[in-house]
C-alpha positions in Angstrom: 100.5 122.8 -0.1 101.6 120.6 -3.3 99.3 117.9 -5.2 100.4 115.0 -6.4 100.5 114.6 -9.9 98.8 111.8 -10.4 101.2 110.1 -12.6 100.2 106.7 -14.5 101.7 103.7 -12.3 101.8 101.9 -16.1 104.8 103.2 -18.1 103.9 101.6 -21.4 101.3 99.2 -22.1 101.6 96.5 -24.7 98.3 95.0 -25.5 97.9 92.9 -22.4 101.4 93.6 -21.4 102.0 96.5 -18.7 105.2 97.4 -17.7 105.1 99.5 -14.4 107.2 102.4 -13.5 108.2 100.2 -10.4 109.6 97.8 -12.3 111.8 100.1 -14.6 113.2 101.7 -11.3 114.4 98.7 -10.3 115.6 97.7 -14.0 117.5 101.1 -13.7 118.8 100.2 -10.2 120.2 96.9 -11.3 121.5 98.3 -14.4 123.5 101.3 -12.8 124.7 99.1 -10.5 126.2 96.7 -12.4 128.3 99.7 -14.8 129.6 101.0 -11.7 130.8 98.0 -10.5 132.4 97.0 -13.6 134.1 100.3 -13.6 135.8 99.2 -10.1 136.5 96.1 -11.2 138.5 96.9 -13.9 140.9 98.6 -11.8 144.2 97.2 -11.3 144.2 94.4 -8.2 140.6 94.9 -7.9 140.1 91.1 -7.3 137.2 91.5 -9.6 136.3 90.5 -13.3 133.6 92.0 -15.3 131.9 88.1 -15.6 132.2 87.7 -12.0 130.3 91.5 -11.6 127.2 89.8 -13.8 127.0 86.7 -11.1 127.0 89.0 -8.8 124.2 91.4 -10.6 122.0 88.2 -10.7 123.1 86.4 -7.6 122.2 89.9 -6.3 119.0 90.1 -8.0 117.3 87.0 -6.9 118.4 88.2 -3.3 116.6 91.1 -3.6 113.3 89.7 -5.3 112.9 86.8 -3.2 114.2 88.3 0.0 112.1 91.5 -0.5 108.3 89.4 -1.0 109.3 86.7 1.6 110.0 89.4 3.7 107.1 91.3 3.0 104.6 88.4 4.0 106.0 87.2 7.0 107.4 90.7 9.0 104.2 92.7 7.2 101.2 90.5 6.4 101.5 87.1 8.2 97.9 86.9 9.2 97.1 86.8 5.4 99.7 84.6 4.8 98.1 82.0 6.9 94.6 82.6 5.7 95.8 82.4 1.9 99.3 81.0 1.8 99.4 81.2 -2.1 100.7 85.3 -1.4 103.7 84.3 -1.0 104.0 83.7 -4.8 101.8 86.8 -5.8 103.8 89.4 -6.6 101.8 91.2 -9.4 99.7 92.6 -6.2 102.8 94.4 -4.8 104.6 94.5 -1.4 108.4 94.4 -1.3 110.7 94.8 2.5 113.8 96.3 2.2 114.5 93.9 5.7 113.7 91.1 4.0 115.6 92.0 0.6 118.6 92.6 3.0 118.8 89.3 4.4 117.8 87.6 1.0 121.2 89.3 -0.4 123.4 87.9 2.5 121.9 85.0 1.4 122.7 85.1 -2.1 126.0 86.3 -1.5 127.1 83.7 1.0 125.7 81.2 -1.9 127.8 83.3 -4.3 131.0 83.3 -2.1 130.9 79.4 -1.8 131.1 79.5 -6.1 133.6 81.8 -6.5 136.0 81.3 -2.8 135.4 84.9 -1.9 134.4 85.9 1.6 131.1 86.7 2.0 132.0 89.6 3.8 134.6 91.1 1.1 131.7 90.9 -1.5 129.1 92.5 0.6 132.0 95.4 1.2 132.4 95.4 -2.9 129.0 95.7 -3.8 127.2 97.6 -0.9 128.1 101.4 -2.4 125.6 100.7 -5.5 123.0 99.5 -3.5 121.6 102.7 -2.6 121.1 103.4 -6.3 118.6 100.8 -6.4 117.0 101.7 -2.9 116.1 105.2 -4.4 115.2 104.4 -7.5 112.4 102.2 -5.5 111.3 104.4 -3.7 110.8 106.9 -6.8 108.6 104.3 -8.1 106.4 103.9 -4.5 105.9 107.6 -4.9 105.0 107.4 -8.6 102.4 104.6 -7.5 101.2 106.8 -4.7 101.8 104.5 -2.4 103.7 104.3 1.3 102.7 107.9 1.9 103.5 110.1 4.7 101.7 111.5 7.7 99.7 114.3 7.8 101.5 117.4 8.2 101.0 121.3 7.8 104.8 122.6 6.3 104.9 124.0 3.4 106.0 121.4 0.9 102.5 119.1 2.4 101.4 116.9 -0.5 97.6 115.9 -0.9 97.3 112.3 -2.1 93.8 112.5 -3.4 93.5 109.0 -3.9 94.4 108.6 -0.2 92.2 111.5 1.2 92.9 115.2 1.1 95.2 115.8 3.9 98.5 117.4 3.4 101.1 114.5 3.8 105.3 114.4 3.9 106.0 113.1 0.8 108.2 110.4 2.5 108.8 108.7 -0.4 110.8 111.0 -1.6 112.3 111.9 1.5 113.6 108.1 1.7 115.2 108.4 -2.0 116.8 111.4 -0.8 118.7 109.5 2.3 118.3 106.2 1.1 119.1 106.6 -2.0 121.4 109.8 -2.7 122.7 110.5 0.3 123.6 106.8 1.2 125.0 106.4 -2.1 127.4 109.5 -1.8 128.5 108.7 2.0 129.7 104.7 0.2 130.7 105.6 -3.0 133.5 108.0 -1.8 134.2 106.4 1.7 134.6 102.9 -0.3 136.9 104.8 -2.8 140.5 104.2 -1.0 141.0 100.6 0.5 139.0 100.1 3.8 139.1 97.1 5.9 137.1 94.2 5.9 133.4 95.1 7.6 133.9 98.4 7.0 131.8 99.7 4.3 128.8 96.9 5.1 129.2 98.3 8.5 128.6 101.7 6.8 125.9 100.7 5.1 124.0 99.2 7.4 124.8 102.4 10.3 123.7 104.8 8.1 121.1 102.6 6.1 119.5 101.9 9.6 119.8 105.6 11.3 117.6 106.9 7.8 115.2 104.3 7.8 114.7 105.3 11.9 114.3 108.9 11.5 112.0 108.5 8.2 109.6 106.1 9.7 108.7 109.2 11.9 107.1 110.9 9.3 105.8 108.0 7.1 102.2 106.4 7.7 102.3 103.2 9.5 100.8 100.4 7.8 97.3 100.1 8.1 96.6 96.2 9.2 99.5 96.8 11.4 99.7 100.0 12.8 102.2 101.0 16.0 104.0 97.6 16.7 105.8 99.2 20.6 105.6 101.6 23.1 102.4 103.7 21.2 104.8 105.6 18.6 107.5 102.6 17.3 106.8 101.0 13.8 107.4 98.0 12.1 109.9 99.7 10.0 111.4 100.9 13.3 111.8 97.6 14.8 113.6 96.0 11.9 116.0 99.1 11.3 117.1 98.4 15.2 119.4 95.1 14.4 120.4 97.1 11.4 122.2 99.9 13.1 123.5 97.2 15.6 125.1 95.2 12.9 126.6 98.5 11.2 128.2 99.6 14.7 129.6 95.9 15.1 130.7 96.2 12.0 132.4 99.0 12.2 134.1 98.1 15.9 135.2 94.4 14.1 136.9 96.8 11.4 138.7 99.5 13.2 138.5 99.1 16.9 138.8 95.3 16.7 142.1 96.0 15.0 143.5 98.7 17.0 143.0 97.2 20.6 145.2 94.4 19.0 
C-alpha cells in the first residue's frame, strides 16, 4: 500500500498570485506541442509554416479551454448550471472534460481551416500526435491535486488519499497519463511518421483515445453528484468515450477500406 504524497496543488505563490501545478501542466502541454510540430513543419512539403503552427497552438488552445469547461457543466454538472448559471464562467473552481475539449478543438479547427483553406480534417491528422502530450501532462496535475481518484482496491501499488479517506485506491490518474498520455503519444507520433491518408491518424486517435478512456473508467471513481449513468456499472466517462471509438473506427474504414473497395 502507497500514500500519496501530499504534494502542494500551488507551485509558486506570488503574493496574491498562485500559479497551480495544473496550469503549468498544461503550459508544458501546449508548449511541447507546438516544438514538435514546428519540427514537422519544417520538413520539406510539409504544407506547414512555423507561423501557421502558432495559429494553430492558439486556435488549439481556446478549443481546449472553452471546449473543456463548457463541457464540463453541461455533460457533468448541469443541475448546477441551472441553479447558478454564472459556472459556466468560473473556472478558478476547477472542472475541465476531455469530451468537451474534443469537440471545442473540431471547432476551433474548422474555424481555423476556413482562415487558412486547409481541410479541417488534414489539420486535425497534423496536429493530433501532440495531443496526448497535453492529455498526460493533465492528468499529472489531477493527481498532483488529488483529485479524480480511483476505486478502492487491495493490489499492491493501492494508494491512500487521505484527504479522500483511507482506503487503498488505483491511482488512475496516473494510470490515464500512462495510456492517455505516453502510450497514445507513442502509438501517433510514429504511426503519423510516413504519409498516411486523410482520416487516418484522427481516426487513430480517437480508436485508441476512446478504448483507454473505456478501460480506465473501470477503475476510476465515478463522480459523486452523478454516479453510474447505465446499466448499474457504465459511467459518464463511459458514455462519451462510446461515439469516440465509433468515430475512430469510421475514421479509419473512410481512410483505408473506403479506398480499397474502390
Amino acid at each position: 500500500m502507497l500514500m500519496y504524497p501530499e504534494i502542494d496543488p500551488v507551485a509558486i505563490q506570488l503574493g496574491p498570485l498562485s500559479v497551480r501545478w495544473y496550469g503549468i501542466m498544461y503550459l508544458f502541454g501546449f508548449a511541447s506541442g507546438y516544438w514538435l510540430l514546428t519540427r514537422r513543419a519544417r520538413r520539406l512539403g510539409s504544407g506547414w509554416t512555423t507561423e501557421q503552427v502558432s495559429d494553430l497552438i492558439f486556435y488549439g488552445a481556446l478549443g481546449v479551454i472553452l471546449g473543456g469547461r463548457f463541457g464540463y457543466v453541461f455533460f457533468y454538472n448541469f443541475t448546477a448550471f441551472l441553479n447558478d448559471p454564472l459556472i459556466l464562467i468560473q473556472v478558478w473552481k476547477g472542472g475541465m472534460s476531455f469530451h468537451g475539449g474534443f469537440l471545442g478543438v473540431m471547432f476551433a479547427m474548422w474555424l481555423f481551416g476556413r482562415k487558412t483553406g486547409k481541410s479541417m480534417w488534414d489539420i486535425l491528422d497534423f496536429g493530433a500526435p501532440i495531443v496526448p502530450l497535453g492529455l498526460g501532462a493533465g492528468r499529472i496535475g489531477n493527481f498532483i491535486g488529488g483529485e479524480l481518484v480511483g476505486r478502492t482496491t487491495d493490489l499492491p501499488w493501492g494508494m491512500v488519499f487521505p484527504h479522500i479517506d483511507n482506503l487503498p485506491r488505483h491511482p488512475s490518474q496516473l494510470y490515464q497519463a500512462g495510456l492517455e498520455g505516453l502510450t497514445l503519444f507513442c502509438i501517433l507520433w510514429f504511426f503519423s511518421a510516413k504519409p498516411r491518408p486523410r482520416y487516418a491518424v484522427s481516426g487513430m486517435f480517437a480508436l485508441f483515445y476512446g478504448l483507454f478512456r473505456f478501460g480506465v473508467e473501470f477503475v476510476r471513481q465515478p463522480d459523486g453528484h452523478i454516479g453510474f449513468v447505465a446499466l448499474n456499472w457504465m459511467t459518464m466517462g463511459q458514455i462519451l468515450s462510446l461515439p469516440m471509438i465509433f468515430l475512430g473506427l469510421s475514421l479509419l474504414y473512410m481512410a483505408y477500406g473506403r479506398n480499397k473497395a474502390a
